[in-house]
C-alpha positions in Angstrom: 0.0 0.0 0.0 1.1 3.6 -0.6 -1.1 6.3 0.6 -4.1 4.2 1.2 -4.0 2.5 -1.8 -3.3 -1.4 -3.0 -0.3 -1.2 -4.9 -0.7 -5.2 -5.9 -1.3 -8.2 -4.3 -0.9 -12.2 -4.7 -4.0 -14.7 -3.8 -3.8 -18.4 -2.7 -5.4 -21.1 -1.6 -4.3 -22.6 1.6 -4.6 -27.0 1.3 -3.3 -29.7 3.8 0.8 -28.8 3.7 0.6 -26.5 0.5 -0.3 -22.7 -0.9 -1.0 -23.1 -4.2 -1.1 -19.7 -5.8 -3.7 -18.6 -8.0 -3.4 -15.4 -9.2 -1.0 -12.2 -9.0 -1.6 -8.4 -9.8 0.0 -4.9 -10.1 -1.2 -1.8 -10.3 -1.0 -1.0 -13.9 0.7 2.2 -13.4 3.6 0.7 -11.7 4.2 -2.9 -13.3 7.6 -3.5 -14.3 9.1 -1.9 -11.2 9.7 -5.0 -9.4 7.1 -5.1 -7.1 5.5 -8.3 -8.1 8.9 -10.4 -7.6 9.2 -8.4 -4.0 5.5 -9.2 -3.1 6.1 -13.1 -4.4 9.6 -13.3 -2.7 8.3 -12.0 0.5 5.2 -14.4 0.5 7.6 -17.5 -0.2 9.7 -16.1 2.1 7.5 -16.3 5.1 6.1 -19.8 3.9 9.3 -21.0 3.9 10.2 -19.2 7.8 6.9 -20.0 9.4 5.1 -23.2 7.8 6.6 -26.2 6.5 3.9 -26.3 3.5 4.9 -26.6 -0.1 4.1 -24.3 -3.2 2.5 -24.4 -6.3 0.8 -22.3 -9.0 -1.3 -21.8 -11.4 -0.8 -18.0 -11.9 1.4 -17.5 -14.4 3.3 -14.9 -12.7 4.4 -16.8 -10.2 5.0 -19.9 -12.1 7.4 -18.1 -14.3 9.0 -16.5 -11.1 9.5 -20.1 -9.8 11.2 -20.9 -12.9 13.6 -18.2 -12.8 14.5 -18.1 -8.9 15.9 -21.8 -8.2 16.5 -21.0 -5.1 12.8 -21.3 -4.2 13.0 -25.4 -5.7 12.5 -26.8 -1.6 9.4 -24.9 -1.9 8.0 -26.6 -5.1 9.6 -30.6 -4.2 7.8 -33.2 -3.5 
């Protein structure tokens, strides 16, 4: 949020051990500044810190960020 307003956000769905992410979005105005990898890194951070659950996704945002950061892979192993 800056002043109020929702800059972007990321929505899941929470199963038995897992978040499986569904869909990711930016304000328009302000894609393309990096805020969608620091709002995805910071989620899968704090999975990975506070839950022992696994990730998937069927946004494509954050499928394609999976496949470029590797070091998210003991997120996504089964």
């Amino acid at each position: 949020m800056r002043d109020g307003q929702v800059l972007g956000f990321t929505e899941y769905r929470r199963r038995e051990n897992e978040f499986r992410f569904t869909h990711t979005e930016i304000d328009p105005a302000i894609q393309e500044r990096g805020l969608g990898t620091a709002l995805v890194s910071g989620a899968l951070d704090w999975i990975r810190a506070s839950t022992g659950d696994k990730v998937s996704a069927s946004c494509p945002f954050v499928t394609a960020f999976l496949e470029r950061h590797p070091e998210y892979s003991d997120l996504t192993e089964r």
